[in-house]
C-alpha positions in Angstrom: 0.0 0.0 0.0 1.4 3.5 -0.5 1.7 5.9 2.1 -1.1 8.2 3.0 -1.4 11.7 5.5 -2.1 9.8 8.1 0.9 6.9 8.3 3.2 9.9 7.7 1.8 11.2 10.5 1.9 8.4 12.5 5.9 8.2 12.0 6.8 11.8 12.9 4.3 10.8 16.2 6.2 8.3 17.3 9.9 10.3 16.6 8.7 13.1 18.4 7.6 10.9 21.6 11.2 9.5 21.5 12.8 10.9 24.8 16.3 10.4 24.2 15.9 12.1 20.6 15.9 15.4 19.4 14.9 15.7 15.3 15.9 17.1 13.8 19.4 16.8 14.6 20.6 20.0 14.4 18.1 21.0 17.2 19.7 19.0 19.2 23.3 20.6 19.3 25.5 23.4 18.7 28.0 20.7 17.1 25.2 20.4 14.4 23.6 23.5 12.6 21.5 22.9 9.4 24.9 22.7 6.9 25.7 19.5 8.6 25.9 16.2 6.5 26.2 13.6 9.3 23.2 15.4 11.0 21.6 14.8 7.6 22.6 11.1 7.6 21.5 10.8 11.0 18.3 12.0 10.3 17.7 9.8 7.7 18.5 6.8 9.9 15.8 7.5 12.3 13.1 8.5 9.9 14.1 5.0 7.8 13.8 3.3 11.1 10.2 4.3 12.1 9.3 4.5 8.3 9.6 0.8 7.3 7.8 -0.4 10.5 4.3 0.8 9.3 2.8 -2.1 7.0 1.7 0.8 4.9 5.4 1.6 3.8 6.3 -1.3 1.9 8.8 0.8 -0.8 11.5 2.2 -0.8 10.8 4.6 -3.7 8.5 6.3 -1.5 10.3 7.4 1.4 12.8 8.7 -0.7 10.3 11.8 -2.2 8.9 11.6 1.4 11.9 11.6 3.8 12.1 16.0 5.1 14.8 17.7 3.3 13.2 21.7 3.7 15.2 22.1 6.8 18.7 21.1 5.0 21.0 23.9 4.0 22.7 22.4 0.7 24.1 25.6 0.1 27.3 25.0 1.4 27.8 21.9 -0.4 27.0 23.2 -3.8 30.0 24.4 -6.1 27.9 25.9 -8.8 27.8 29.8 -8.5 25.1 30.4 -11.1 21.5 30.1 -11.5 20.6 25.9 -12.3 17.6 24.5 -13.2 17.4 21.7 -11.1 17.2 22.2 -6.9 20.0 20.6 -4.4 17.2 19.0 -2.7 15.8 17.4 -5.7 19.6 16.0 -7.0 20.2 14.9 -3.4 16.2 13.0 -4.1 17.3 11.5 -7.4 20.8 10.1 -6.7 19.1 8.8 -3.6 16.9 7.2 -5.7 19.9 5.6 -8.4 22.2 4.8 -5.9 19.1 2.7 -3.8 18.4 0.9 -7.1 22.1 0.6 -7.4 22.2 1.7 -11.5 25.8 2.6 -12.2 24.8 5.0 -15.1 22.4 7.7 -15.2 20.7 6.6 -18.2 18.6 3.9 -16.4 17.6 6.6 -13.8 16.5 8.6 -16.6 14.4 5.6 -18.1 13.0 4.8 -14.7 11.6 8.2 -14.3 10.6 8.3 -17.7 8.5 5.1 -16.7 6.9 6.5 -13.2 5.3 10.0 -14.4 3.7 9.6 -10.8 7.0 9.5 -9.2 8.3 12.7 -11.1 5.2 14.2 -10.2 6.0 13.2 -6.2 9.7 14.9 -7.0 8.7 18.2 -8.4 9.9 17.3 -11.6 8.5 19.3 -14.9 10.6 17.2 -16.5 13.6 14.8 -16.7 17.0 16.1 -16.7 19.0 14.7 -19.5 22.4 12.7 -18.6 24.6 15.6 -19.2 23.1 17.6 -16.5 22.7 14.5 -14.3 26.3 13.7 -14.8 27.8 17.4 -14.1 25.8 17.8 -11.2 27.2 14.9 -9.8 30.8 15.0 -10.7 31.0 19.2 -10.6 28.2 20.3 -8.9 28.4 17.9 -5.5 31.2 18.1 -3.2 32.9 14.8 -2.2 31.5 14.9 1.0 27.8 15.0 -0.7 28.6 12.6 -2.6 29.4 10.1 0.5 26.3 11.0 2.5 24.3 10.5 -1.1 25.7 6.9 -0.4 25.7 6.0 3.6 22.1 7.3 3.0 21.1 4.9 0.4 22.9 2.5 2.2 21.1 3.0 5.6 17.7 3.3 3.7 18.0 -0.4 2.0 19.0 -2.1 5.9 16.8 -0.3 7.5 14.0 -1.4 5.2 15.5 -5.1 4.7 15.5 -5.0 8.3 11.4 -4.6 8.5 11.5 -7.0 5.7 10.3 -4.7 2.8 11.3 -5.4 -0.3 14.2 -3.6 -1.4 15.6 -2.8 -5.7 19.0 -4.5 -4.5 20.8 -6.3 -1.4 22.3 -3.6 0.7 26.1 -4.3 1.7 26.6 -4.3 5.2 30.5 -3.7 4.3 31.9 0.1 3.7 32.2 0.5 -0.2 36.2 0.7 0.8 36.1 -2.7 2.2 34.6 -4.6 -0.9 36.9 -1.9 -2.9 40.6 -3.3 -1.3 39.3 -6.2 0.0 39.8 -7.7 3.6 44.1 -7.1 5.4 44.5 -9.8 7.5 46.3 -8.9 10.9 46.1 -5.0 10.2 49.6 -3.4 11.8 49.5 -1.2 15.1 49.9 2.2 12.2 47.3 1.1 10.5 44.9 0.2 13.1 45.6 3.8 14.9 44.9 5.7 11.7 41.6 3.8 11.3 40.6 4.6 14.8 41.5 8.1 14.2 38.6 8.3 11.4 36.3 6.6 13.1 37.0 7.9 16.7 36.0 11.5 14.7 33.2 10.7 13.7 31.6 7.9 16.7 32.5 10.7 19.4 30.9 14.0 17.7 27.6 12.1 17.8 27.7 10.7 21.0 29.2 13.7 23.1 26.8 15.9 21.2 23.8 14.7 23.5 25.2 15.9 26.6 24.1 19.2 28.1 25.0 21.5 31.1 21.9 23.6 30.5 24.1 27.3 31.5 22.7 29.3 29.7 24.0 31.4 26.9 27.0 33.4 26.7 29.1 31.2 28.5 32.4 32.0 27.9 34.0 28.7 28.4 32.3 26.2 25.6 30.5 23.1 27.6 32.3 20.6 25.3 35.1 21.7 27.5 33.2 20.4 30.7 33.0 17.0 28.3 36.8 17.5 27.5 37.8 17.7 31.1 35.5 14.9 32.3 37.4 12.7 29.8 40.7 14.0 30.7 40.1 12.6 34.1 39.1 9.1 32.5 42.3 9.2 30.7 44.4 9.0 34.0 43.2 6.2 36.5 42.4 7.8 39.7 42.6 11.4 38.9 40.5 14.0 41.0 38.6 17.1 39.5 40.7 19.7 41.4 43.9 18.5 40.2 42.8 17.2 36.8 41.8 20.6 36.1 45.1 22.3 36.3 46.8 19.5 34.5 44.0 20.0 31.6 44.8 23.7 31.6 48.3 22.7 30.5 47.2 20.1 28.0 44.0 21.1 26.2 44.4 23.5 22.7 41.2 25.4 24.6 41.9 29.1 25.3 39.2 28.7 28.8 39.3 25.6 30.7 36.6 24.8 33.5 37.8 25.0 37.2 37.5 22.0 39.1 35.2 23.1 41.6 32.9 25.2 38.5 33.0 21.3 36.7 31.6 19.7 40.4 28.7 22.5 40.6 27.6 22.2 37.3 27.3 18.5 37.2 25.7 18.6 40.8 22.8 20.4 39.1 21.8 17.2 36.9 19.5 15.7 37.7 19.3 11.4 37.8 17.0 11.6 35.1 18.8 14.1 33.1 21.3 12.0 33.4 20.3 9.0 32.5 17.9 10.6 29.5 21.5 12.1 28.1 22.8 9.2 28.5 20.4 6.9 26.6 20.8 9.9 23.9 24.0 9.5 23.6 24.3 5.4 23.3 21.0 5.9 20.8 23.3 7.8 18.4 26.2 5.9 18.9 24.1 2.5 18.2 23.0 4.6 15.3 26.7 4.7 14.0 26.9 0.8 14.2 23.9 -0.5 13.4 24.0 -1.1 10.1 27.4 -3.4 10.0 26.5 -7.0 10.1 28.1 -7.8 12.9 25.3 -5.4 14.9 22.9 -7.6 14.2 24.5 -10.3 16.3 22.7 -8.3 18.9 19.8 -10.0 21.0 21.7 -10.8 24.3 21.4 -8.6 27.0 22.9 -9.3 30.4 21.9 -7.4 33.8 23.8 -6.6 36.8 24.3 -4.5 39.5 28.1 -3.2 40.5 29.6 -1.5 43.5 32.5 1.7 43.8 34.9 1.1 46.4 34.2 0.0 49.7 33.4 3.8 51.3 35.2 4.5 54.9 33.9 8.0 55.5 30.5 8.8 57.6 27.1 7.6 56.4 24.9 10.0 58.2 22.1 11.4 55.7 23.5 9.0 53.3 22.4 5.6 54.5 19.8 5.4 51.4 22.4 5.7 49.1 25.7 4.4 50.1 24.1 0.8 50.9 26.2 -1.9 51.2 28.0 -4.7 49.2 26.3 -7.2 47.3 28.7 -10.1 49.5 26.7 -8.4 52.5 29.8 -8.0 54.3 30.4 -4.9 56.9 31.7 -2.4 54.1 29.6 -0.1 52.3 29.5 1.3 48.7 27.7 3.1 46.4 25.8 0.7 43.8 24.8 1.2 40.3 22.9 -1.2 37.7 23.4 -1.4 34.1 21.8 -3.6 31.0 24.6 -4.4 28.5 24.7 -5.8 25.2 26.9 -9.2 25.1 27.4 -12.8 23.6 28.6 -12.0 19.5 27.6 -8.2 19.6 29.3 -5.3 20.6 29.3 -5.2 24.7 28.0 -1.1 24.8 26.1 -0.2 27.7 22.6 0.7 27.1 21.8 2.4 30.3 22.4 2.7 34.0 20.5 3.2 37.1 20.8 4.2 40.6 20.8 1.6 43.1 18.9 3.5 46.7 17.9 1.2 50.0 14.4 0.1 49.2 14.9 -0.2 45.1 13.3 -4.1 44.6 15.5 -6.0 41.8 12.2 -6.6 40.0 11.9 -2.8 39.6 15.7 -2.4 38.1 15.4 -5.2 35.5 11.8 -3.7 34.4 13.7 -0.6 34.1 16.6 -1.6 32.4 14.7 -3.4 30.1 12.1 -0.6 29.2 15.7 1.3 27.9 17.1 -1.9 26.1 14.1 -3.2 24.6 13.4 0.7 23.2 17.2 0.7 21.8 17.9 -2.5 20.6 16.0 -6.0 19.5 16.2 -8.2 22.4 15.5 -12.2 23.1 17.4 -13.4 25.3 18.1 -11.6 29.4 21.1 -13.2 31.1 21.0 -12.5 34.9 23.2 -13.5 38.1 21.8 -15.0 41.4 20.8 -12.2 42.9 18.1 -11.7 40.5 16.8 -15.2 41.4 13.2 -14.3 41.9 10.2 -16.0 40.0 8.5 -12.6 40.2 11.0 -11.3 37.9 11.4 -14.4 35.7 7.4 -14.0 35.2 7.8 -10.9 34.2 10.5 -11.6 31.9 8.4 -14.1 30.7 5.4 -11.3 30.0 7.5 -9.6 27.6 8.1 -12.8 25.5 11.7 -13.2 26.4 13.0 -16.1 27.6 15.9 -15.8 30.8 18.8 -17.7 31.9 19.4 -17.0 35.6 21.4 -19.4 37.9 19.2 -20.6 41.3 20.3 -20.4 44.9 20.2 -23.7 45.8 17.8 -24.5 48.6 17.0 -27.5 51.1 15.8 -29.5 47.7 18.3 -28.4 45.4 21.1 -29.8 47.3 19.2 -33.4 47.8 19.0 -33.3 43.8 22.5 -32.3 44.0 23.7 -35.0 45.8 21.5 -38.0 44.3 22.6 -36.4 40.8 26.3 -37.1 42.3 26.0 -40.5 43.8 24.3 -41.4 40.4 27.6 -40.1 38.4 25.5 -37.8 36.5 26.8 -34.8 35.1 23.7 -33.6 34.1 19.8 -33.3 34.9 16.5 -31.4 33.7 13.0 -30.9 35.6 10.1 -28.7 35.0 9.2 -26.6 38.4 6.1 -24.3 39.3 7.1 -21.2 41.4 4.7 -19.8 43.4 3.7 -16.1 42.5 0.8 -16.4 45.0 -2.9 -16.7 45.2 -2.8 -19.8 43.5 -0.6 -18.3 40.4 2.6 -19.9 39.4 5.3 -19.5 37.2 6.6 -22.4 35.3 10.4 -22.6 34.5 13.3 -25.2 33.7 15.3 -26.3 36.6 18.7 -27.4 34.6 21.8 -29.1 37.4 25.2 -29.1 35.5 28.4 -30.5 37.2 31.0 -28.5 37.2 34.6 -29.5 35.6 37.6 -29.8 38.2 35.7 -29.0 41.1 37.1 -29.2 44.6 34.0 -29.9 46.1 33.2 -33.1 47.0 29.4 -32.4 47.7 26.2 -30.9 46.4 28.6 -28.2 45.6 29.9 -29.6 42.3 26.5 -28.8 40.7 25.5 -25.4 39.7 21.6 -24.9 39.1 20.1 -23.3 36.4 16.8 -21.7 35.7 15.6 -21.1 32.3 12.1 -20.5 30.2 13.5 -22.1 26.7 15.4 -25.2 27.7 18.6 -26.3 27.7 19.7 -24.8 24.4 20.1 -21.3 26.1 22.4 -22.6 29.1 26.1 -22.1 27.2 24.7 -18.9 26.3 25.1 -17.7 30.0 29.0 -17.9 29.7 28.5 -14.5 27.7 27.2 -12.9 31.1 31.1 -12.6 32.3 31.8 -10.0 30.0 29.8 -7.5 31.8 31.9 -8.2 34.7 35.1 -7.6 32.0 33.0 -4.5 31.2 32.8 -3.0 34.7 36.5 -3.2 35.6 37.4 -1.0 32.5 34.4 0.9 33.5 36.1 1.6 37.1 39.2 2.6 34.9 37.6 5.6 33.6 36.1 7.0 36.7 37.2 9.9 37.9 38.2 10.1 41.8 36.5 11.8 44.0 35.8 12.0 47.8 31.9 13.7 47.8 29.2 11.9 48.9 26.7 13.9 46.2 24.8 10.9 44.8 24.2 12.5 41.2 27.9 13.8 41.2 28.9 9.7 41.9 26.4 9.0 39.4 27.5 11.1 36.9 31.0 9.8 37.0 29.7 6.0 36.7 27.5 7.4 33.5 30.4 9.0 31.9 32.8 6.2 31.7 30.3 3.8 30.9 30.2 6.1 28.0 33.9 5.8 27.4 33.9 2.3 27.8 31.0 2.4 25.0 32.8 4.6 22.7 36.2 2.6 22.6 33.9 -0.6 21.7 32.0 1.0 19.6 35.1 2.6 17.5 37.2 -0.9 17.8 33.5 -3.0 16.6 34.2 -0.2 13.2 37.8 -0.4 13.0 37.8 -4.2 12.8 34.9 -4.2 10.9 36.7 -1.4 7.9 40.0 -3.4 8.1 39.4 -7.2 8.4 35.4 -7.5 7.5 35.2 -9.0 10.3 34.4 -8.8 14.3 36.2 -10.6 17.2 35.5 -9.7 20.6 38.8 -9.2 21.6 39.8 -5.1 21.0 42.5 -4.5 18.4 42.2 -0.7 19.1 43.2 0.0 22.8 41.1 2.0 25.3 43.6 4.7 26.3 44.3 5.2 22.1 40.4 5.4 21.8 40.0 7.9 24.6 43.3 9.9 23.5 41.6 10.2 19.9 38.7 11.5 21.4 40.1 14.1 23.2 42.3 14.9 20.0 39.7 14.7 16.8 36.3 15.9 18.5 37.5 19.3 19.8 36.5 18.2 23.4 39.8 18.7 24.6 
């Protein structure tokens, strides 16, 4: 069916009730203003992404004369002088159009339109250029940089509509046209890898940094990407404290003004948890954005949850017992604790948000929180969970969303008799169906799975771990994937910055901004891998420190 009013309607609806997104994109930033390109491309990600999931949109041909171009300055990007006959916005329309269908000449563009009078019509077209003009408008008339966005854009239309299983004029290729060009290098040198990074680091940290906000005001005279700059600075150096950071970064940043340490603490004191986490899940929007349409993304479908504690914290509690909790061993120390839902197994392990942890918080309303963010950012199946999260009022509601859970059980009174009849028995492995009671006379049904473990020095019930699960056994060595977000959080740590104040959004913050950093240098090393071997291991080829030093070097936040 072709598009009417009201599905168009429908799309920009459910854009503008997207919290974490601003659109257009140059709204949404000074780093953006109406001249920009990757705001352009970015733009046309997200309307492609609602577009194709309306059943009326079923072409591509028609979100290309629909997608909004009014707002776009092509001005800058145009090296004719004179007077043309043929708009920017209607060249950028019909190269769109060829390079989706994938013709390499522009005669059978000119034959296609010659053949949809309708779709001319839908252009503005009185009539159809010849190929001279075509050709010169492309080759003279478009910068380079044009000409790229021209094809990302096509590129991101086709996935994003294969994706929502519309029928597209050609396969997309989820490969950069340089890949295919040079083909794959096998075990890319330490040079190469770093000027990769470089390009990509460019472009990954503009978009993410970009949806961060102080909210000061105007005529600041010290630019708020220098807050950013200085809050990575500090992530660069492992234990390093505002106050002293902020002299170093004097010293070390190509800024005229530099924030003050105790000006950086104020400022960030005034957000708000929900600013902060609504900035956040910005920022990780736009950066999934920026990976999304490689292949390997679409590994995605894991999610693991967990909940992680700062250092044990010495100083007085008073006012602060609601925040500054406990450990999770509940031993005598206390800490601050914070809960994240990460992306793991094949895809790329980026953090899709974080929450407070406060006495009272139930885990049931953490994981319904966390998922409400991942679910809204990513497609997700499967929810991999530690033992504290061992709760069949959780797994129900796990269950409610249609995903299915892999969550180990504390082993009880019965557990342990299994345990040891499984042992004397010699058996290394054993299934059973339980009910768990939810109460008045409701009950959730799961998959009780004992494994022995391998080497163990146990001698007891203690060799067996316990397993719950709502899709069999299949999804058990899928739960191996769930270290890496303990990896995660000790490179996380890394890039906090110190600090001795007991403001719970100022700890927050810091948490927030290096799971951002951690993000970024997974997100850059998922495209670097990607651009020089075609392919995607989880181990890093591009450091963390080089990611973070390229950062603070090619986005101007330093």
């Amino acid at each position: 069916m072709a598009p009417t009013r009201e599905s168009r309607r429908t799309v920009f609806r459910q854009i503008a009730q997207l919290s974490y997104i601003d659109w257009p994109t140059y709204k949404s930033s000074s780093l953006f203003d109406r001249t920009s390109l990757s705001g352009l491309g970015s733009d046309v990600r997200l309307v492609a992404e609602t577009w194709f999931q309306l059943d009326d949109h079923d072409g591509v041909d028609p979100f290309i004369h629909a997608v909004p171009l009014a707002y776009v300055q092509f001005d800058a990007h145009d090296r004719y002088a004179g007077s043309t006959s043929y708009e920017m916005e209607t060249l950028f329309r019909l190269f769109l159009l060829k390079e989706c269908h994938g013709w390499d000449h522009e005669t059978a563009l000119i034959e296609y339109l010659t053949q949809h009078p309708d779709l001319c019509d839908q252009l503005g077209l009185e009539s159809v250029p010849d190929q001279s003009t075509l050709w010169r408008s492309w080759h003279h008339r478009f910068t380079a940089t044009l000409q790229d966005t021209v094809e990302t854009a096509a590129r991101t239309i086709l996935i994003k509509a294969q994706n929502a299983g519309v029928t597209v004029p050609r396969e997309p290729n989820r490969q950069s046209r340089r890949h295919c060009d040079e083909g794959p290098e096998s075990d890319p040198d330490d040079q190469t890898v770093l000027k990769q990074a470089e390009t990509v680091t460019e472009r990954v940290g503009d978009v993410a940094f970009q949806a961060f906000s102080l909210d000061r005001g105007e005529c600041c005279e010290i630019h708020e990407n220098a807050y950013w700059g200085l809050q990575t600075y500090l992530g660069l150096r492992e234990n390093l404290a505002v106050n002293e950071g902020a002299r170093s970064f004097i010293h070390e940043s190509n800024r005229d003004r530099t924030p003050l340490g105790h000006a950086h603490r104020e400022h960030v004191r005034d957000l708000s948890i929900e600013q902060i986490r609504k900035m956040y899940r910005q920022a990780v929007s736009r950066l999934l954005d920026r990976v999304a349409d490689t292949e390997e993304f679409f590994r995605a479908g894991i999610v693991a949850i967990d909940i992680t504690e700062s250092d044990p914290f010495t100083g007085d509690r008073t006012d602060h017992e609601d925040e500054i909790i406990g450990t999770k061993e509940k031993t005598d120390e206390y800490a601050y604790q914070w809960a994240t839902v990460q992306l793991v197994g094949n895809a790329v392990p980026i953090v899709l948000d974080a929450c407070p942890v406060r006495k009272g918080d139930t885990r049931k309303e953490i994981v319904e929180d966390l998922l409400d963010s991942a679910e809204a950012a990513v497609h997700v199946d499967n929810v991999l969970m530690d033992r504290e999260f061992d709760s069949q009022h959780i797994l129900e509601m796990i269950s409610q969303r249609g995903l299915s859970y892999v969550v180990p059980k504390r082993m009880q009174t019965s557990e342990r008799a299994q345990a040891n009849r499984l042992l004397k028995k010699g058996k290394d492995r054993y299934e059973t169906d339980r009910k768990l009671h939810l109460g008045d006379n409701e009950w959730h049904s799961t998959t009780l799975i004992y494994r022995r473990k391998e080497n163990s020095e146990h001698t007891d019930h203690r060799q067996y771990s316990v397993f719950m699960t709502n899709r069999g056994n299949g999804l058990l060595t899928e739960y191996g994937y769930r270290w890496e977000i303990e990896s995660g959080y000790k490179s996380i740590k890394r890039f906090m910055a110190a600090t001795t104040s007991k403001n719970f959004g100022l700890r927050f913050f810091y948490f927030v901004f290096a799971c951002l950093l951690y993000s970024i240098w997974r997100a850059v090393d998922l495209l670097v891998q990607v651009e020089l071997t075609g392919e995607y291991e989880r181990s890093p080829i591009v450091t963390a420190d080089n990611t973070l030093t390229l950062v603070k070097k090619e986005t101007g936040i330093g």
